[in-house]
Each structure stands twice: as C-alpha cells, then as structure tokens.
C-alpha positions as CSV (number, residue, x, y, z in Angstrom):
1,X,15.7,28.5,7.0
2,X,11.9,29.4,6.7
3,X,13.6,32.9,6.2
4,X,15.7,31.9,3.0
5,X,12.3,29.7,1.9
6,X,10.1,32.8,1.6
7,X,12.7,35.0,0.4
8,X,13.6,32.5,-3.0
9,X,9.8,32.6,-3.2
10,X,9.5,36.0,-3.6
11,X,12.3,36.4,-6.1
12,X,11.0,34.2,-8.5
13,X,8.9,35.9,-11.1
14,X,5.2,34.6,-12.1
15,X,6.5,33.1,-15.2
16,X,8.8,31.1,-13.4
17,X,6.1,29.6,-11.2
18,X,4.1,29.1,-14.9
19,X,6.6,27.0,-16.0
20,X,7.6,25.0,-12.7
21,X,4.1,23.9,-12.9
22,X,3.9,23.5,-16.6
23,X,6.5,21.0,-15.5
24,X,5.1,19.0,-13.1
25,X,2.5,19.0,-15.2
26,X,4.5,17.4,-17.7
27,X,6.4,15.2,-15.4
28,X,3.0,13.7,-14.0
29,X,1.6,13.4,-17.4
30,X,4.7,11.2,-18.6
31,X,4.7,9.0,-15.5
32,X,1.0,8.2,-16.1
33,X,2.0,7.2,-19.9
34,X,4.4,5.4,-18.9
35,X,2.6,2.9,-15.9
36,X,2.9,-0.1,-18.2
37,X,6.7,0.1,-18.2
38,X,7.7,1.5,-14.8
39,X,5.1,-0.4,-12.2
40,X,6.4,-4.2,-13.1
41,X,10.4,-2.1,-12.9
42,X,9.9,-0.4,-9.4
43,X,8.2,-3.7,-7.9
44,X,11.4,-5.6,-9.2
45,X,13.2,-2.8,-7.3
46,X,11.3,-3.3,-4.2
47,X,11.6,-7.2,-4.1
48,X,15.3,-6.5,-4.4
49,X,15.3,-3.6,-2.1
50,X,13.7,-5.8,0.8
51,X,15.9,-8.3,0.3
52,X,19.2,-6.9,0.3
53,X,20.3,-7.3,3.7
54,X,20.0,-10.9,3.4
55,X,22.2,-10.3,-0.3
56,X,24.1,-8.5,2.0
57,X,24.9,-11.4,5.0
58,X,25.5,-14.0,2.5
59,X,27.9,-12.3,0.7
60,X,29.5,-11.6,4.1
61,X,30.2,-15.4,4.2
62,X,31.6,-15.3,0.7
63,X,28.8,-17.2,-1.5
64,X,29.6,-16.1,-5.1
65,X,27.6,-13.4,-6.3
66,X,25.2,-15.1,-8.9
67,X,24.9,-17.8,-6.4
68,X,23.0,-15.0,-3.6
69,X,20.8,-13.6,-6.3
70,X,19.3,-16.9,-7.0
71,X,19.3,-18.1,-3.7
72,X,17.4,-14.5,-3.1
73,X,15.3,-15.0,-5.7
74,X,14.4,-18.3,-4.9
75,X,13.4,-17.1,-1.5
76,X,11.4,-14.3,-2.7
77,X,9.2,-16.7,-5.0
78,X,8.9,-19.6,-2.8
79,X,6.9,-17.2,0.1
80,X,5.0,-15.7,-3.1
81,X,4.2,-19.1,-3.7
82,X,3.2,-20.3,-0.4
83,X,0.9,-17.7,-0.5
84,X,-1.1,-18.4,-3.5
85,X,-1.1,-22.0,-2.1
86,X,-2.4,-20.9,1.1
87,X,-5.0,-19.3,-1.5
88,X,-5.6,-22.5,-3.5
89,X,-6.6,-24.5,-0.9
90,X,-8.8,-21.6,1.2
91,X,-10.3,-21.7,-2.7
92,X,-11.1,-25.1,-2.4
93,X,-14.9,-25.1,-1.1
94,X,-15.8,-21.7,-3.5
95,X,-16.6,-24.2,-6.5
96,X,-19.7,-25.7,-4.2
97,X,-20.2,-23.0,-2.1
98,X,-20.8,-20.3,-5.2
99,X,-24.0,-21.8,-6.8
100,X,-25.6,-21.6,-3.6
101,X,-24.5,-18.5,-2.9
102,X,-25.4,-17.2,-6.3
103,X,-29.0,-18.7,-5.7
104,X,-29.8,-17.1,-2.7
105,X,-28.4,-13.7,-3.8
106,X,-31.1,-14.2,-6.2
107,X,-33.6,-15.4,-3.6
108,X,-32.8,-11.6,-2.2
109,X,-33.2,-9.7,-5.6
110,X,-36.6,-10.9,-6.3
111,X,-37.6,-10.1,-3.0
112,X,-35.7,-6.7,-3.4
113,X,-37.6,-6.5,-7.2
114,X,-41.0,-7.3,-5.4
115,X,-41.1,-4.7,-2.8
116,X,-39.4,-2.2,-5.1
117,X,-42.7,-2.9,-7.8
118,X,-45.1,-2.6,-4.9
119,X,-44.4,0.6,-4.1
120,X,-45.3,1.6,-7.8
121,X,-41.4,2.3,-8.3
122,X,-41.1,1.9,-12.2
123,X,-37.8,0.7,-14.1
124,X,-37.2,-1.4,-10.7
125,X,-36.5,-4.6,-12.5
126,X,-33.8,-3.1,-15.0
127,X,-32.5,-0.5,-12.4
128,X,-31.5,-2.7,-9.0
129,X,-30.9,-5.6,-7.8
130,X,-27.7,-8.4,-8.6
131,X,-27.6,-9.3,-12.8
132,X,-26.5,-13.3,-12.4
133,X,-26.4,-13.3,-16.4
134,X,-22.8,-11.5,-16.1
135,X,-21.1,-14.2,-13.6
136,X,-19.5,-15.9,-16.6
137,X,-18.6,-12.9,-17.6
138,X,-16.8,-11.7,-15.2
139,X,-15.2,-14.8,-14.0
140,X,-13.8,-15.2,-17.3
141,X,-12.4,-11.6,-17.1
142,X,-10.9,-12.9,-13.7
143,X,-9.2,-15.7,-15.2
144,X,-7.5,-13.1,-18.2
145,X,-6.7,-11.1,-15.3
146,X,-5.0,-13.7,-13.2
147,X,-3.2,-14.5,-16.8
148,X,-1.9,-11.4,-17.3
149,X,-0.5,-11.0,-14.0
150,X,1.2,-13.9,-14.3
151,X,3.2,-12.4,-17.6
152,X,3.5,-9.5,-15.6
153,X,4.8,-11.1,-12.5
154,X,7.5,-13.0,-15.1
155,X,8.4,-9.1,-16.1
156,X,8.8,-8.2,-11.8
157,X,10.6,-11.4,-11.6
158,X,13.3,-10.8,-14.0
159,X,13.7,-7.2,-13.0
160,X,14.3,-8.8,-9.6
161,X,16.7,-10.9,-10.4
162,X,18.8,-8.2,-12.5
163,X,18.5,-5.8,-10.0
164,X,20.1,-8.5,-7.4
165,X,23.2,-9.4,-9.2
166,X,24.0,-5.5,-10.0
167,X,23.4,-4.7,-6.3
168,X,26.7,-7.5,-5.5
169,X,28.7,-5.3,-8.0
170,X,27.0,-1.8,-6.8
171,X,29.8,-1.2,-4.6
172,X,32.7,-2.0,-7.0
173,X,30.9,0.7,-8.9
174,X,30.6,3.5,-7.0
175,X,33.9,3.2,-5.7
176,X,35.3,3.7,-9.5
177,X,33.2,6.8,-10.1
178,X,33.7,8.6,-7.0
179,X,35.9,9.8,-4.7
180,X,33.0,9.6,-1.8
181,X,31.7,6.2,-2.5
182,X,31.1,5.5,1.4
183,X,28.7,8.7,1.3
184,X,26.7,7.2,-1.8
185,X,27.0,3.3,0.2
186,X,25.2,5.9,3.1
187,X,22.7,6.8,1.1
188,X,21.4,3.6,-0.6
189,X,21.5,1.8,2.3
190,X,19.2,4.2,3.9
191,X,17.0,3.8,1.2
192,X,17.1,-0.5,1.4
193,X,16.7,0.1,4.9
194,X,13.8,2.3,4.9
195,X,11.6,0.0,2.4
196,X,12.6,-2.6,4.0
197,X,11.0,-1.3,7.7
198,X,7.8,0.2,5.7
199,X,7.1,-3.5,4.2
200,X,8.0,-4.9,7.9
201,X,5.2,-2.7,9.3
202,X,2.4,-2.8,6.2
203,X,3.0,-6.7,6.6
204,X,2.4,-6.7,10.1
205,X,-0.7,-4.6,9.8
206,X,-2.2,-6.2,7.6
207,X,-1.4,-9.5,8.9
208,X,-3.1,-8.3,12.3
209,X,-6.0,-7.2,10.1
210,X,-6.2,-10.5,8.6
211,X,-6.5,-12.5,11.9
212,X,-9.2,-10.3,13.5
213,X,-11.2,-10.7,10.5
214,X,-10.2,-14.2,10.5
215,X,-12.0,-14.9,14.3
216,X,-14.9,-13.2,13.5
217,X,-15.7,-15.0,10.6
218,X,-14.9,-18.5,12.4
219,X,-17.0,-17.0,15.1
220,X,-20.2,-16.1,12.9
221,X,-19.7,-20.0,11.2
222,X,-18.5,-18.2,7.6
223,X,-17.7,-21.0,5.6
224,X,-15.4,-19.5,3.4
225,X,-13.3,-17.6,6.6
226,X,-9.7,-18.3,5.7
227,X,-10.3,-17.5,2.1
228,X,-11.8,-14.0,2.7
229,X,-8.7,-13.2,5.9
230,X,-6.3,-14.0,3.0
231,X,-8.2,-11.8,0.7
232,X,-8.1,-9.2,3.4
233,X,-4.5,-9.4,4.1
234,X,-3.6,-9.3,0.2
235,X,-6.0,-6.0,0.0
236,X,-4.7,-4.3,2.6
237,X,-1.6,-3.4,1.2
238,X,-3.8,-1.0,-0.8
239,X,-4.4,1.5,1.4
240,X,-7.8,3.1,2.0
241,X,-9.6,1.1,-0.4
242,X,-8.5,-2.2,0.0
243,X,-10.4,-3.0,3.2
244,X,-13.6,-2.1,2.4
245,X,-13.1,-4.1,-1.4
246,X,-12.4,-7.1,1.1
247,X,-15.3,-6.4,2.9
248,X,-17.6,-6.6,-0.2
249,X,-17.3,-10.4,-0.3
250,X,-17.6,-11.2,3.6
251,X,-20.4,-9.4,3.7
252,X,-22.0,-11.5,0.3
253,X,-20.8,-14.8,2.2
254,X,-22.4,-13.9,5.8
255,X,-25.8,-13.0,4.0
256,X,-25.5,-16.5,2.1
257,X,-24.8,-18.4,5.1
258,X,-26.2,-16.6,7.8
259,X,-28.8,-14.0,6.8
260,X,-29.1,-10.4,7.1
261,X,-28.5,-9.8,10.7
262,X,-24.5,-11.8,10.3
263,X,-24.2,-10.0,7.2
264,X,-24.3,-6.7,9.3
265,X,-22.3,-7.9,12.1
266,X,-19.6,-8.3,9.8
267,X,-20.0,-5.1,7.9
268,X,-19.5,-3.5,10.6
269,X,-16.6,-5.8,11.7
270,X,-15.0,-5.0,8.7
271,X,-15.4,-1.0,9.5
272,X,-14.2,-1.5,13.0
273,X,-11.0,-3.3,11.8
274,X,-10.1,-1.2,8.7
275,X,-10.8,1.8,11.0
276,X,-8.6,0.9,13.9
277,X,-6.2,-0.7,12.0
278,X,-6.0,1.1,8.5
279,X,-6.8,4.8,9.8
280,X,-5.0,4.4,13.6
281,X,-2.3,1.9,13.7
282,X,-1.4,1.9,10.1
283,X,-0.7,5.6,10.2
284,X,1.0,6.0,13.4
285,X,3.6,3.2,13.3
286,X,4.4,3.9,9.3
287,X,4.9,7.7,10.2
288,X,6.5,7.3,13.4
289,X,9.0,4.5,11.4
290,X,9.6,6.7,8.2
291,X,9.8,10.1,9.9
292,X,6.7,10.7,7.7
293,X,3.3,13.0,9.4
294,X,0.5,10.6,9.2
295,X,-1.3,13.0,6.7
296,X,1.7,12.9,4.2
297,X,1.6,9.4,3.9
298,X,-2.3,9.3,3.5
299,X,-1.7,12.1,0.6
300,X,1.1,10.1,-0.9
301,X,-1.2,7.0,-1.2
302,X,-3.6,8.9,-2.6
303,X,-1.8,10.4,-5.3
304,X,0.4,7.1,-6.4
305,X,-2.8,5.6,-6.4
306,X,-4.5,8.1,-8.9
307,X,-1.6,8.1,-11.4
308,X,-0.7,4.0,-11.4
309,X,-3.7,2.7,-9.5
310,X,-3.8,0.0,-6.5
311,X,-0.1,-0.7,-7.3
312,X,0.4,2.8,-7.7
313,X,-0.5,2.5,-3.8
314,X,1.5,-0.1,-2.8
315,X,4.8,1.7,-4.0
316,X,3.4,5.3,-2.9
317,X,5.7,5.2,0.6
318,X,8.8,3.6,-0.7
319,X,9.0,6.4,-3.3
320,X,8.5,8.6,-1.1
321,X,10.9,7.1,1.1
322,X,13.6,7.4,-1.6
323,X,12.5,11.2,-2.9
324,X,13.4,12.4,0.7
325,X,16.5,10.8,1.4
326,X,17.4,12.5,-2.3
327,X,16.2,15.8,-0.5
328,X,17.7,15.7,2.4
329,X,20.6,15.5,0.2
330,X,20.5,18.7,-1.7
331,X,21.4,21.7,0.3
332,X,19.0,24.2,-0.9
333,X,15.5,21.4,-1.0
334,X,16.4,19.9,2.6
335,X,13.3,22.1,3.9
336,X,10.7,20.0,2.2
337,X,12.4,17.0,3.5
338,X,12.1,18.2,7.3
339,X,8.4,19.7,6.2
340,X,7.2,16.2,5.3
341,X,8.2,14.7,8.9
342,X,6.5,14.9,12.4
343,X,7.3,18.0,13.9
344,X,9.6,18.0,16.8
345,X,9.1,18.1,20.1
346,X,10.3,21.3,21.7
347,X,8.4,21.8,25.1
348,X,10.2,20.6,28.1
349,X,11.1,17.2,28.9
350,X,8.9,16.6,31.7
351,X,5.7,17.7,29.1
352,X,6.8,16.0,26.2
353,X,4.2,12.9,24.6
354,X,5.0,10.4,22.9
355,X,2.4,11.1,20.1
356,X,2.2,14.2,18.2
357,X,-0.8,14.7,17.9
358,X,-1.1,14.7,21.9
359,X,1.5,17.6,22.7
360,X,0.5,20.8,23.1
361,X,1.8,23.5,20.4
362,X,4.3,25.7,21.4
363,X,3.2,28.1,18.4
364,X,0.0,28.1,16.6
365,X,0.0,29.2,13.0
366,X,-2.2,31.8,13.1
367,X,-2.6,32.5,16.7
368,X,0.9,33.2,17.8
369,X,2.9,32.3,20.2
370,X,1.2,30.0,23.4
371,X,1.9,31.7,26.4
372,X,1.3,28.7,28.4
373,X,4.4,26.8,26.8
C-alpha cells in the first residue's frame, strides 16, 4: 500500500500538484462563501442524523411515515426547549445581580486607573480598564443576536423536518437506483451511526464539564452557578475555545461576589476542568469511538472552525466522520482513511496497552526498526 502511495506520488508531474492545490484552494474558498447557506443545512442534517434510529424503531412498529418525522421533530424541539428553559430561569436573578456587578467592576477599574496614573503611565484612563458606557450596547447586539438565531434555528428546523420524511423513503430509493442498495443502506447507516456516538460522547463531556463547574461554583457561594454550568455545557461543544469563553463570566461573577482571591480559585477551576476534560477525556473517548488519532480530531476542529466559525466546530467531527466512510469506500483513497485512525497495535499480546500513546513503537520513523520489539 505505502508502496503504490509513493509511487502515484512520484508519477504525478508538478503541474498536476499546481492544480490539485489550485483546487482545494478553490473548494475551500467556495465553502467559506457559502457558510450562510450550508451551516443552518448540515445542522438540519445532524438533528436528523441523531435521530434516526428512533425514525428507525417507530417505523419498525408501523407508525406512518409523516407521523415519525413529526413525532421526531417534536422530540428534538421539546429537549431544545427544555434547555433554554433551564436557561430562563438560571437567568432569573442576572436582572438584579448585573448592576451590582457592573458597579463593582467599576469599583476595580478606578482602582486599576489609580494605580496605573501613579506610576506616571500616560494614556491609562483611555487605554485599560472595563468601558460600562458600551453595556447597552452590547446587550442590545445580544438581543439581535438571539433574534437572528431564532430565524436561523426556523431555517435548521425545517431542514430537519425535510430531511426526516426523505430518510422514511431513503430506502424505497436506493433500492430503484441500484442493484446493491443493501451496500449503500451499509454505508449510511454507518454514517447515522457514527454522529450519533460522537454527539453521545461531546454530550456527555460536556455535561461532566458542566457539573464540576457546577460544585465549585455552589462551593465558592457564586450566585449565579447554574446559569454559568449551563453556559459551560452549551460552550463546550465548541472545542478548544469554548471553555475558556465560559470561563470569562465565572471569573467576572466570583470577583463581584467574592473578591479577587474566589475569582482566581475559579480561574483556575476553569483551566483544570477544560484541561482534563477538553484536552484528556474529550480527545481520547472521541478518537477511540470514531477510530480518529486524537490529533486529527483537534486539526479537524480547528480548521471547520476557521472556515464556518464556532458552528464550523461543532460539525468539524461529523464531517469528518462522513468524508472517511466515503474513503474507505474508494479503492485507490482508502489509505488516507486508515492514515487518519489510531495506529494499530502490532506488538505481542501480552505487551499490548490499551492507550496508544502508551505502547511502545515497533518502528520509529526516522530511527528504524526497535530492536527491542
């Protein structure tokens, strides 16, 4: 295999390679133009994606198709909904809390301004400290925001629902245009089945990261605790980034209630937690469950998020998911598929970890082959 990988390599001329990267270039260009259009159609997708076995067991029992999607549906939005009232009422003291908070944010930015203009540091009072005039600002920017995504949840919503009732007649489908339509039923369930295990284990992660923030919070007497977990368990599904956005708030509310010293308890709380949970078990159980290395799936969030942003992020793994069942598929770009996974474990059975980053190497690029294996 590596053998026919290097030789195609070397047959292909320079200008080739010039215009398989003009390509991508192109590709990457045209999926960043179009964001508006494909984000809000690949998170319908998804919804219907993760629900299908459920499409799947009450069609079993003969409910009528358009029946299951709404049933589906209905589903879907209800726990969507319970959400954002779990949200609304953790919400509930931020209208009396904020002023205060606001004020003593204040308090700490004169005292910031002060020190700063003692030292002779000139510019201090239009350089640092927090600028309360722009609160309106950008809480009214919050509430356009929260408007739009409520058009743009109507879009995901309706893409959902579509996508439901043309998975009950999927099968019907393939089976008219093919001669191998149980290959194709294969294939797209692997794909369901895959997103559906990647959303099991970000959901569980980030849950877990939600409760351990959650303790420590109540612990240090934060007022608003269930209100930033929440926040915490919605960011986390942004990978990388979102636990230290969440992070940005605690921190504001420990100062406000508790003073510099809780503030930095929790910062720190916060690192531990989106360490351990966003850079250890995050990576492990998503790469161990999708067959990805943990390093592919840290690159693949990275890039998603670069060309589509934080929801760019969120639907980094199950495209990924779906590009490598497509290459596992095609005879002569299986490689990359098998390249993207954790490498196999070929030492003897009585040597073999359970980790892969614990075994020992049987070859070392660079080094040759280990002796000792």
């Amino acid at each position: 295999m590596a053998q026919k990988i290097f030789n195609s390599d070397a047959e292909s001329t320079p200008s080739q390679r010039v215009i398989t990267a003009a390509a991508a270039v192109i590709v990457i260009s045209g999926l960043k133009y179009a964001q508006a259009l494909l984000v809000p159609v690949l998170l319908g997708i998804m919804i219907a994606a993760a629900s299908s076995q459920l499409v799947t067991r009450l069609l079993r029992r003969n409910v009528p198709p358009l029946a299951v999607a709404i049933v589906v549906l209905v589903l879907d939005i209800g726990a969507l909904t319970l959400l954002a009232g779990l949200l609304i009422v953790a919400a509930g003291d931020l209208h009396t809390l904020l002023p205060i908070y606001v004020a003593k944010v204040s308090s700490a930015n004169d005292v910031v301004r002060a020190y700063l203009q003692s030292h002779g540091l000139a510019g201090a009072d239009a350089s640092t400290g927090v600028s309360l005039d722009l609160l309106p600002a950008a809480v009214s920017k919050v509430a356009d925001q929260c408007a739009s995504l409520l058009s743009y949840g109507t879009v995901v919503v309706l893409v959902a629902f579509f996508t439901l009732c043309e998975v009950t007649q999927l099968g019907d489908k393939l089976r008219s245009l093919t001669d191998r339509a149980e290959q194709q039923f294969s294939r797209v369930n692997r794909i369901a089945h895959e997103i559906q295990r990647y959303l099991a284990v970000k959901t569980l992660t980030s849950l877990v990261a939600a409760l351990a923030a959650f303790i420590v919070l109540k612990a240090m007497g934060i007022q608003l605790a269930l209100l930033l977990a929440l926040a915490l368990f919605l960011l986390h599904f942004i990978p990388n980034v979102g636990a230290m956005i969440a992070a940005v708030p605690a921190v504001i509310a420990a100062f406000a209630d508790r003073g510099l010293g809780s503030a930095a308890v929790v910062a720190g709380a916060y690192i531990l937690i989106a360490t351990a949970v966003g850079s250890v078990l995050e990576p492990k159980l998503l790469g161990r469950t999708l067959g990805f290395s943990p390093l592919v799936v840290l690159l693949g969030m990275l890039f998603w998020g670069w060309l589509w942003g934080p929801l760019g992020a969120l639907l980094s793994v199950p495209l990924m998911v779906v590009a490598k069942i497509v290459l596992e598929n095609i005879p002569d770009l299986a490689w990359i598929a098998r390249l993207v996974e954790n490498a196999p474990d070929l030492s003897p059975a009585r040597e073999r970890a359970s980790i892969p980053m614990l075994r020992r190497p049987s070859y070392i690029i660079g080094l040759g082959k280990n002796p000792n294996a």
